[in-house]
N, C-alpha and C positions, 0 to 999 in steps of 0.2 A: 954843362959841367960833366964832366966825367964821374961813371960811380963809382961810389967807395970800393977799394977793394975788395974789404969784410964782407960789405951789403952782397957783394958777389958772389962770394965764399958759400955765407948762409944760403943763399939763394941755388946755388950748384948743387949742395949737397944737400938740399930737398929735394931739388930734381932726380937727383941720381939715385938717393933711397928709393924713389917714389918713380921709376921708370917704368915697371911693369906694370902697375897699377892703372897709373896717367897711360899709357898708352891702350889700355883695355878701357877702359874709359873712352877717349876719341875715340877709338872704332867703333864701342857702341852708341855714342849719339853722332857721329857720321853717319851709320846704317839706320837711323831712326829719320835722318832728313832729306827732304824731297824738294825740288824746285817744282811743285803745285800744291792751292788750296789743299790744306792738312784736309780739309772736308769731306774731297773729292774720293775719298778712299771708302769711303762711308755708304752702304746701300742707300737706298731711297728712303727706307722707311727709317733708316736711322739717322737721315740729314733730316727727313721732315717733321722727327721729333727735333732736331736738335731747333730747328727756327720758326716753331710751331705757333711759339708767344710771342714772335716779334713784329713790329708795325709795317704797314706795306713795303717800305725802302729798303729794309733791311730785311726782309724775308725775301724780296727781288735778288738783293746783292748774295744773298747766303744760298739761293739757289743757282746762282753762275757759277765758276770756273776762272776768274780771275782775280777778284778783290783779297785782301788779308784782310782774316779778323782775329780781333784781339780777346786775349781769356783776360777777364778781370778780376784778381783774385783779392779779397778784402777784409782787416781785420776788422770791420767797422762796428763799434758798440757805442750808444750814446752815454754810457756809467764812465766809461775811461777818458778823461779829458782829449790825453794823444790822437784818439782813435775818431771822438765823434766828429769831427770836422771832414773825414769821410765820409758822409751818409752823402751827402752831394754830390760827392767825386764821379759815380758811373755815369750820370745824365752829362755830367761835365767832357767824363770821355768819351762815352757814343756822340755826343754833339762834333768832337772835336775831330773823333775818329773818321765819320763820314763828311766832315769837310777836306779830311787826307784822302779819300776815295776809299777806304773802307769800313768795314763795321767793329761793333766791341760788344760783348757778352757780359754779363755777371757770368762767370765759370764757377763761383765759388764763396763761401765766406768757412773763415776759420777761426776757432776763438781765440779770444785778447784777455788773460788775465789782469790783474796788477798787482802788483808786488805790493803797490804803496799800501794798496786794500789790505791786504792778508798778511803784512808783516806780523811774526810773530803771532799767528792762529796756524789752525790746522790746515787750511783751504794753501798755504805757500808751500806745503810738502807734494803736490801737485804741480809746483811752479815750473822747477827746470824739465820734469817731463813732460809740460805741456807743450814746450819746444820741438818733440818729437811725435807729438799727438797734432801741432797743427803743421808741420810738414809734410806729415800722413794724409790730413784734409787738404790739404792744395793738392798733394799727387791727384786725390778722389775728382774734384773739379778740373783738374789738366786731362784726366783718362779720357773724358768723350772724343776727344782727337778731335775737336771742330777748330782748333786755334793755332795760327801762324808763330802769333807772339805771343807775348802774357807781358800783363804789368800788375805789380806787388804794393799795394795799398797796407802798408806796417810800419810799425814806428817802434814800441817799447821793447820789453826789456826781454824775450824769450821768441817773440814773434817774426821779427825780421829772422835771427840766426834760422827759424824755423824756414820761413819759408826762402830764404838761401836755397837751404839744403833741397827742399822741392823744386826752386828752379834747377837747382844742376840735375838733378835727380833727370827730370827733362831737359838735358841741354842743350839737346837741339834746337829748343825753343830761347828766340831772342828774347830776353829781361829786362824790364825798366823797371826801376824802385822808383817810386813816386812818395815823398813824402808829404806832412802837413805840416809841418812847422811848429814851433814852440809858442808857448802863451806868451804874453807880453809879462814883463816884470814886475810884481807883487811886492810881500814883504822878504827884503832879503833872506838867502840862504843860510847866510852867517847868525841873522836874529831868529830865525826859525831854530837852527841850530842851538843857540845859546837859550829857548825858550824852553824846549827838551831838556836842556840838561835842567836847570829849573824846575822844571817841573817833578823829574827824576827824584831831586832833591827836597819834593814837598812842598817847596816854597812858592809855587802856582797852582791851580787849581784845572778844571777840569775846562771852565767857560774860557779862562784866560790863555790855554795854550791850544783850545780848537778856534778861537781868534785870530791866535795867530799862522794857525797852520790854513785854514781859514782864508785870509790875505796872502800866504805865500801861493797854495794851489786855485787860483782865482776866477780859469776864466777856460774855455778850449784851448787846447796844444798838450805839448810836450813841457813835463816839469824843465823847469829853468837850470839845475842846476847840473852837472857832467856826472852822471851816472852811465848807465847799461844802455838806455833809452838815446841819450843821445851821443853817446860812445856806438851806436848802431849807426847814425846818421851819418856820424862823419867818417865811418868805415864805408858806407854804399857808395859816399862820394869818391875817396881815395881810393878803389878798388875797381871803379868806372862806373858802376850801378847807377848812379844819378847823372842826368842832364847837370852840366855845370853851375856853382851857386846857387842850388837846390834847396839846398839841407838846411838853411837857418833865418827862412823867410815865414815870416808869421803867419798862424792861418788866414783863412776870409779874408784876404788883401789881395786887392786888383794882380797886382805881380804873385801872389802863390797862383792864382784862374790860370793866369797868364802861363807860368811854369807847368802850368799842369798840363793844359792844353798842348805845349812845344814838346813835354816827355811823350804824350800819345803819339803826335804825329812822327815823331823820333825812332819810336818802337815800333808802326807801321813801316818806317821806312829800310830798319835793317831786317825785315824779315828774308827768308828764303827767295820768296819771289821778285823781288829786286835785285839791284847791284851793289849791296850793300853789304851779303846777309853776315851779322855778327851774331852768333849763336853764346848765349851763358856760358855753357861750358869751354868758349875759346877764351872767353874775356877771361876768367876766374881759375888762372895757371898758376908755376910758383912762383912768378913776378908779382903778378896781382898780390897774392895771401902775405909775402913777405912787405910790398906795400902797406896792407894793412897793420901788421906786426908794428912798424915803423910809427906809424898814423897813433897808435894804441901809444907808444913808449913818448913821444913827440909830443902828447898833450896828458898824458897822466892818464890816461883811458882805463876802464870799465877792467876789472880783473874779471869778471866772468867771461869773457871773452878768451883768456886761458882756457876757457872749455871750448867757446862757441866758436873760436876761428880752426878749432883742431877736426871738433865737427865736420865744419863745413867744408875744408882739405878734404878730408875722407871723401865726402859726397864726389867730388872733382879728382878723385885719382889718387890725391895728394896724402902723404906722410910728415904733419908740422909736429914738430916736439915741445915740450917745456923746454929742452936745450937752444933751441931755435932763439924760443922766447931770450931765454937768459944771453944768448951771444949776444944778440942783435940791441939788446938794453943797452950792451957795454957801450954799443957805437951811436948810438942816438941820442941825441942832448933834449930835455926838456924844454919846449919852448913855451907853453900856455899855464896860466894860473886863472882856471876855472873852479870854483868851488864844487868838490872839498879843497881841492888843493890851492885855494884864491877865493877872494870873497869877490870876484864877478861871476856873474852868469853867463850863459850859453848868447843870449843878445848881445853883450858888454862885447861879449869874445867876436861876434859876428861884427858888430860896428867896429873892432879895433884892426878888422882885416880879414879876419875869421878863415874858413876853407881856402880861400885865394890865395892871402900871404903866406897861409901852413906851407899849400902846396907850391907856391915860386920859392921858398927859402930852403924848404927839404930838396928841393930839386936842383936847388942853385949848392946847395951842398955836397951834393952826389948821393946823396942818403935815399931818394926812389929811384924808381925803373923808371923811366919817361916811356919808353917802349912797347907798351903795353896798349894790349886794344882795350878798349871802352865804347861805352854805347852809346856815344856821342862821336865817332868817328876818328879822334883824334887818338896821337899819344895822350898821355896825364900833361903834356904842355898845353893843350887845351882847358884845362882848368884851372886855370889864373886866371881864364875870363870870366868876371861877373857881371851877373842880368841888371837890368834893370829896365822899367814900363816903358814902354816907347808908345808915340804919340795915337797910332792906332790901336795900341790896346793887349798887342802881342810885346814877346821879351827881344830886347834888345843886346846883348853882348859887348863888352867891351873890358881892357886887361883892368885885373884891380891890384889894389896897391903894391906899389909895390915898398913900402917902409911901412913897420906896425904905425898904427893910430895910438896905441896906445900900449907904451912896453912894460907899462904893470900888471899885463893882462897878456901880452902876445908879442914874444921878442925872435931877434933871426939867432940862427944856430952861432952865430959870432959871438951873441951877449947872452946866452941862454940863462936858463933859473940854473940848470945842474948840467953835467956835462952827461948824465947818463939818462935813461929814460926811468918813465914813471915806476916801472913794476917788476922784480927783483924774483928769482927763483932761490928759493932754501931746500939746503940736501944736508942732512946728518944722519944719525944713527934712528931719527925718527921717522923718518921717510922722505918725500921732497913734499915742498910746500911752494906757495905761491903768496908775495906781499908786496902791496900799494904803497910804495914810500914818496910818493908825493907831496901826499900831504902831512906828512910824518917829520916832525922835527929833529934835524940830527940828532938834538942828544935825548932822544926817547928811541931809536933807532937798534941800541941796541940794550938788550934787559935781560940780568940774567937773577933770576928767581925764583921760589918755591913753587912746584904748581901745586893748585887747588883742584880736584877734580868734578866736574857737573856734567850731568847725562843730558840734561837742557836746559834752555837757555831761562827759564822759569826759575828752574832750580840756584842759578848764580844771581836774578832779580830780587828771590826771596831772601837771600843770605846778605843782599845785597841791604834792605830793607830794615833787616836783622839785625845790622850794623854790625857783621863778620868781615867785612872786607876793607877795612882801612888799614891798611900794609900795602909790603911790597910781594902781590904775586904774579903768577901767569895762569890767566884762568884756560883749563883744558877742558873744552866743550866737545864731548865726543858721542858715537853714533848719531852722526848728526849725516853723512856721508848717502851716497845716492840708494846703495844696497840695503844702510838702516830706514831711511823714511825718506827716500828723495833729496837729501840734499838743499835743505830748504835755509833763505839766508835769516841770518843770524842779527840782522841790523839794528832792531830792539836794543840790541845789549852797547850798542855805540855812548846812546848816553850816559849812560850808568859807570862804563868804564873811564868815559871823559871827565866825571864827578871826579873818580876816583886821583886819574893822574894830575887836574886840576890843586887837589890838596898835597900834590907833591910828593904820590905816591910813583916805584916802580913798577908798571904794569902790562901787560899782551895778553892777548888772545893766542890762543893755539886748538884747534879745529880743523873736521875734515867735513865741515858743513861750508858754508858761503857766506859771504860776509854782501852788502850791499854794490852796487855799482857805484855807489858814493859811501868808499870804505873811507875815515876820515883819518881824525890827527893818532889815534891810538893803533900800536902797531900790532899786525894781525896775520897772523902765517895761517892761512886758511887754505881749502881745499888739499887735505894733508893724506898722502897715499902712499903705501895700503892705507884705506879708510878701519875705524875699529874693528867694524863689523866684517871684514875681511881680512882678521887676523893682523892688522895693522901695530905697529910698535906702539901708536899710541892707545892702544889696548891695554897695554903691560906697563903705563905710568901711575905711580902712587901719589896721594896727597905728601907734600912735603919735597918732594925728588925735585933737585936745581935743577931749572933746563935755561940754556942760554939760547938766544935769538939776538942771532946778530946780523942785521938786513946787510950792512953792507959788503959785508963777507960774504953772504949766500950762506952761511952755519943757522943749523939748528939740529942741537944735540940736550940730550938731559943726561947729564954729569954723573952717571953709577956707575958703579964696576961691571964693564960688559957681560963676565961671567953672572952675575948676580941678576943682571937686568934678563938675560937669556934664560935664566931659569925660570921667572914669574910663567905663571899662569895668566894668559890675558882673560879681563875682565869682559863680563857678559852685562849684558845689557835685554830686562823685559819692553820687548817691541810689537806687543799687542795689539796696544793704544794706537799704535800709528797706523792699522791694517784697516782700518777701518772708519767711516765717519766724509762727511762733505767728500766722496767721491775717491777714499782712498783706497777703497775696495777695487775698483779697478784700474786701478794700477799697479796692481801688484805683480804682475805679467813685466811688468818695467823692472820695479827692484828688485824681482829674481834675476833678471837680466842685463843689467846695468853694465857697461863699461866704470873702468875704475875714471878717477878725474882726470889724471893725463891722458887719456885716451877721450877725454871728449866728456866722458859722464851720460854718455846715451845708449840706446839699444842697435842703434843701427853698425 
């Protein structure tokens, strides 16, 4: 199929903002890459620390001049469910690596927050800069220059974008994302959801809704339902970073070994010293990144990605905008109802055709680049094929469906949910904003109402508590933003406002803090820039001032007389509290230096 015109448009004029850049870019990880062992460059005494712990085979092979070895680089904690199903992964790929003819290293570990952990405590204002703090630590384990390739052992919600950016950062060095897969299915999304609001309400208890949260987070993997975490997963795939039908195979099951085994041998085989070599920073152009754009609008994807895909451009050369974001909505039709935006899960959506069907119906529409290298060799026409166990034990390939299994869950762009994609850009007189209308019901879509003003998310739970808040308002959560306190999300307050619009109230959020990867049914113009603390308009909002939020318009304005509103004094805010405590102290090198949110929200 021929691609869309628009999809081309956007896609040109990334390129062409971003000429100089992209091209200083390939020249310097061209002049970074060598057709011989990265190793070889290394005096004696510094190869023979490099392979000093390793067993005879591979101390043999690391002291030759022909084999590729691979940097292992690994988010792996046994506290984060996503992540522990890695602790087995390196034996899995040195095993897998030296039956390829070469060796693989631990290069590295970086740490894995979780969100889920720290929602709403002080340890999540750490969160988004932990993104930039574990990109920093992969660069640290890629420095020793012993490694051909790397492959990227990450999954949640700050870690993949992280170590993205370290792979391009090296992109001379070829990339495989090796995922672990999601848990198996628990208590639904939807009943875990409705247990929170419940609870919110008082009318459950403390034993009753950690029962049930409980039964939904149940077992090893990735939470089940279309957050950040697995809005990562199906960006590695759409963008080439995964071996094909990777991303939504469960852990500990013969075919993830099996996948995991074929991504090693994979990433051994496009290194420099072959005939292969597909280096990071070739795969991840601006075909790749407006791919993902696409992948994000297509399934209702992760709004923090608004940050992380602008990032991870930068690292590659690249200049992506919120404008990008917002054109590219226009042309992209909704095709998954994953919860929030659907009471199925990340499984449902896998059995219903999942990666395969996305990518043969997006491509049969014109809506991707087929053209694009990946680290599987092929165009993205390569990835309609799905694995599956073959009789010896390795993965098999072959085209997967091609009509959804199931169109309550996963429809082609002919019958979509919406004709536009999941996530919507907002511009007024308060800044620009970024909103999830997915799972947003039209007629809550748009709300035009008093706001209330809260400095934290505490402060709108106690009023909340107080029984202040049964009306119609927009609650304005501000200093909430990367230069106040990192930037930390806001998800807590999901329930609370779902109480609210439940009894039939009109209600939004408006914040230049974060809202969840699973931003739900209540509408939420977040990541709002300038942030307060940067002299932002929403600095100079009063309790009582109408602000209208109108998603489908792209409007967000609060109704004053401009002279009037230009005159205020914007408000200050004491940010003591956030300097300090579970590791805020240093970070504070970050929030003097922050990029605003369009710009990525990071230091680099």
């Amino acid at each position: 199929m021929t691609l869309d015109a628009r999809i081309g448009e956007v896609t040109d004029r990334i390129r062409r903002r971003s000429e100089s850049g992209r091209n200083q870019y390939l020249d310097q990880i061209a002049a970074a890459a060598e057709r011989k062992p990265s190793r070889t460059r290394l005096s004696c005494s510094n190869l023979a620390h490099g392979f000093a712990a390793c067993g005879p085979h591979d101390k043999a092979a690391l002291r030759g001049d022909v084999g590729p070895n691979l940097g292992i680089i690994t988010a792996y904690n046994d506290m984060l469910s996503a992540h522990q199903p890695y602790g087995r992964f390196p034996d899995l790929i040195k095993a897998a690596a030296r039956d390829a003819g070469g060796t693989a290293q631990v290069a590295g570990g970086v740490p894995a927050m979780c969100d889920g952990v720290t929602q709403g405590r002080a340890g999540m204002e750490l969160s988004l800069f932990s993104r930039d703090a574990i990109a920093m630590a992969a660069a640290i384990g890629l420095s020793h220059d012993m490694f051909d390739a790397a492959v990227f052992l990450g999954i949640c919600d700050k870690i993949v974008p992280g170590l993205l950016i370290a792979s391009l950062t090296f992109g001379h060095l070829p990339a495989v994302f090796i995922p672990a897969g999601p848990m198996p299915s628990g208590v639904s999304n939807t009943d875990r959801s409705k247990a929170r609001q419940l609870y919110a309400e008082g009318k459950i208890g403390d034993k009753e809704l950690l029962d049930v949260e409980a039964g939904s987070y149940h077992a090893p993997g990735t939470c089940t339902f279309y957050g950040t975490a697995n809005s990562n997963q199906m960006l590695m795939e759409i963008m080439g970073l995964h071996i094909p039908g990777a991303t939504f195979v469960n852990p500990d099951t013969p075919l993830r070994d099996a996948l995991t085994r074929a991504a090693t041998a994979r990433a051994l085989a496009i290194t420099a010293l072959g005939n292969d070599y597909t280096p990071a920073g070739q795969i991840i152009d601006e075909r790749a990144i407006v791919n993902g754009v696409v992948g994000l609008h297509a399934t209702g994807g992760s709004t923090n990605h608004t940050l992380h895909l602008v990032a991870i451009a930068k690292a590659a050369g690249l200049r992506l905008t919120w404008d990008d974001f917002a054109d590219l909505s226009e042309i992209v039709p909704l095709l998954a109802r994953v919860y929030p935006n659907g009471s199925a899960d990340v499984n449902q959506f896998h059995q219903a055709g999942g990666m395969q069907f996305l990518i043969r119906d997006l491509l049969s529409a014109g809506l991707l680049h087929e053209d694009v290298k990946t680290v599987w060799g092929t165009g993205l026409g390569g990835y309609v094929q799905a694995p599956s166990l073959a009789a010896d034990g390795n993965v098999a390939w072959a085209d997967g469906p091609e009509t959804s299994r199931d169109e309550a869950i996963l429809r082609p762009a002919s019958r979509a949910f919406s004709p536009e994609g999941g996530l919507k850009l907002l511009d007024g007189n308060l800044g620009r904003a970024v909103i999830k209308v997915s799972a947003v019901k039209p007629e809550h879509q748009v709300v035009e109402a008093p706001a209330l003003i809260f400095h934290s998310q505490e402060e709108l739970s106690d009023a909340f508590r107080a029984g202040q808040l049964d009306r119609d308002f927009i609650a304005v959560v501000r200093f909430q933003g990367p230069k106040a306190n990192g930037m930390p999300e806001l998800h807590k307050l999901t329930p609370t406002l779902g109480v609210l619009q439940d009894r039939g109230h009109k209600v939004a959020l408006l914040t230049d803090g974060r809202m969840s990867g699973a931003s739900g049914k209540v509408p939420a113009a977040i990541h709002v820039t300038p942030e307060a603390a940067d002299g932002g308009a929403i600095a100079r909002l009063q309790d009582g001032d109408i602000i209208r939020l109108d998603a489908p318009r792209g409007r967000l304005q609060v109704l004053v007389d401009a002279g009037e509103f230009a005159s205020r004094t914007p408000a200050t805010a004491d940010l003591a509290a956030n300097e300090y405590g579970v590791g805020r102290e240093l970070f504070r090198l970050f929030r003097a230096n922050a990029h605003a949110a369009e710009l990525g929200a990071g230091v680099f």
